[in-house]
C-alpha positions in Angstrom: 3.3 54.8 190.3 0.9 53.4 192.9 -2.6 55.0 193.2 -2.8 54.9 197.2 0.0 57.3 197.8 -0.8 59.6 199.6 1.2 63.1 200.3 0.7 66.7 201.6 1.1 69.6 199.8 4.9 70.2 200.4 5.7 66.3 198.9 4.0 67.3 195.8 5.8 70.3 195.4 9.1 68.3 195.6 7.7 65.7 193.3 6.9 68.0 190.3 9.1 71.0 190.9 6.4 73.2 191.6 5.7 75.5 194.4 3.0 74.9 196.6 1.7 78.6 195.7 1.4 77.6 192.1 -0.5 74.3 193.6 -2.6 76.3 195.5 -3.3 78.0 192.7 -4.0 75.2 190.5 -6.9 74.0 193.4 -8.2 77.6 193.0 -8.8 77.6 189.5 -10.4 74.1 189.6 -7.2 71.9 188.0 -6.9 70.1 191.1 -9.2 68.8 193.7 -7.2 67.3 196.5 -9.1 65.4 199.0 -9.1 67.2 202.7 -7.9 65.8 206.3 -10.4 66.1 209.4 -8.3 68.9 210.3 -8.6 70.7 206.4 -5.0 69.8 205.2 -4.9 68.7 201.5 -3.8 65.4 200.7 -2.5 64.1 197.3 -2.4 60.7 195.4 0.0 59.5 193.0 -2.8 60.8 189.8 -2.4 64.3 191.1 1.2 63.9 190.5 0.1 63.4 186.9 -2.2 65.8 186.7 0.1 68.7 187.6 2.9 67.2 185.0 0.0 67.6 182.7 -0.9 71.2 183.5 2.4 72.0 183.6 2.9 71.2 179.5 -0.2 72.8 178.9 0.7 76.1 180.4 4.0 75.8 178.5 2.0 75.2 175.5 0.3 78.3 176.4 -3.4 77.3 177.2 -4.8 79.5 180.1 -5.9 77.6 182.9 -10.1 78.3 182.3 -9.1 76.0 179.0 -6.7 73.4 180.9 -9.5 73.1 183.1 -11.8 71.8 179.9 -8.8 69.7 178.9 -7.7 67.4 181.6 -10.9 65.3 182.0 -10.2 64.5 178.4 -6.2 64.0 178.9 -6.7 62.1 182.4 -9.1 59.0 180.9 -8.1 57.1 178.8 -11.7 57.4 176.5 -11.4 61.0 177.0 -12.9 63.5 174.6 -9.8 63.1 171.4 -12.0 65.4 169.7 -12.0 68.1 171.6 -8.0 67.3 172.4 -7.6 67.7 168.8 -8.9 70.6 168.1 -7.6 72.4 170.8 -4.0 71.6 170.3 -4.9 72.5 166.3 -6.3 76.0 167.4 -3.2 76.6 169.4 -0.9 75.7 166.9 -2.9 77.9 164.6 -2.9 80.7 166.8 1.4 80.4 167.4 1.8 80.2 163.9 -0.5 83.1 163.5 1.8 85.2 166.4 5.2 83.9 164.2 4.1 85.4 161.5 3.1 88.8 163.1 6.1 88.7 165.2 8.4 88.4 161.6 6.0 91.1 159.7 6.9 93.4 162.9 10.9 92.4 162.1 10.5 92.9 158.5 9.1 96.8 159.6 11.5 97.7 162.2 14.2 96.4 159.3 13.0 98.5 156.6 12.5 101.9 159.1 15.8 101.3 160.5 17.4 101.1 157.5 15.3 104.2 156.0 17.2 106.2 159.0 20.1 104.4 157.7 21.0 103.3 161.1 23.3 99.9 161.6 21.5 97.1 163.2 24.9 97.6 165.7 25.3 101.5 165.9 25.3 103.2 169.6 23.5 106.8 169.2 25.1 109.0 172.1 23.0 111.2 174.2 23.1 114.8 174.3 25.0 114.5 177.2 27.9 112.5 175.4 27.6 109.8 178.1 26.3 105.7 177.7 26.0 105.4 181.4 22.1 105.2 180.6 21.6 102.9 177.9 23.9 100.5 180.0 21.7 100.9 183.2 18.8 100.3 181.8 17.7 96.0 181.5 16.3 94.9 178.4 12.5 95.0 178.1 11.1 91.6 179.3 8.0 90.4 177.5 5.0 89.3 179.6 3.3 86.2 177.9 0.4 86.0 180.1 -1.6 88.1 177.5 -0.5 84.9 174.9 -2.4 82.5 176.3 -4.7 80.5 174.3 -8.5 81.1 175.3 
């Protein structure tokens, strides 16, 4: 990749397959520091291309960005801080682990009270009404993951 490439915000975006909100984010909370045209549009190199691929795995990996923004100096040079890179990704495997474990204890309960009700994993209780229309209509809960990331 060559180092004097340079790009606007939009290229990027196609680049890395992110949106130029979540890059505009990422310059907000100090991941990314693109330099600035005369006329105050942001312009991009080829290392910011591998910055955001590396933000990208760390918020999959479920770092917040305050801590992504202590971890790329480290992860962009090469003599970077392998300490601190260490420990990091050992905490947050610790801390996944540790939410595994409370995630199958939670299981185990809801197992144990369902079958003290004696209720199939499978079995459809009917309203008072006699109808299902309701328990079709509603979607599934969705689980918001912000609150996992690691701090």
């Amino acid at each position: 990749m060559r180092e004097d490439v340079e790009m606007k915000i939009g290229e990027l975006a196609t680049r890395t397959g992110v949106s130029v909100r979540s890059l505009r984010y990422y310059e907000q909370q100090g991941l990314l520091s693109p330099e600035r045209t005369p006329a105050g549009h942001r312009v991009f190199s080829a290392q910011h291309q591998i910055t955001v691929a590396h933000i990208r795995e760390l918020l999959e990996s479920g770092f917040c960005s305050s801590v992504i923004r202590l971890l790329l100096p480290a992860l962009m040079d090469a003599q970077g801080d392998s300490e601190l890179l260490r420990d990091s990704f050992a905490a947050a495997e610790a801390r996944l682990r540790s939410e595994i474990a409370s995630i199958e204890t939670e299981l185990s309960v809801l197992s144990a009270f369902r079958d003290r009700l004696r209720l199939a994993p499978d079995m459809h209780v009917r309203s008072e009404d006699g109808g299902y229309e309701h328990l079709l209509a509603s979607p599934p809960t969705t689980v918001d993951h912000r609150d996992r990331r690691l701090r």
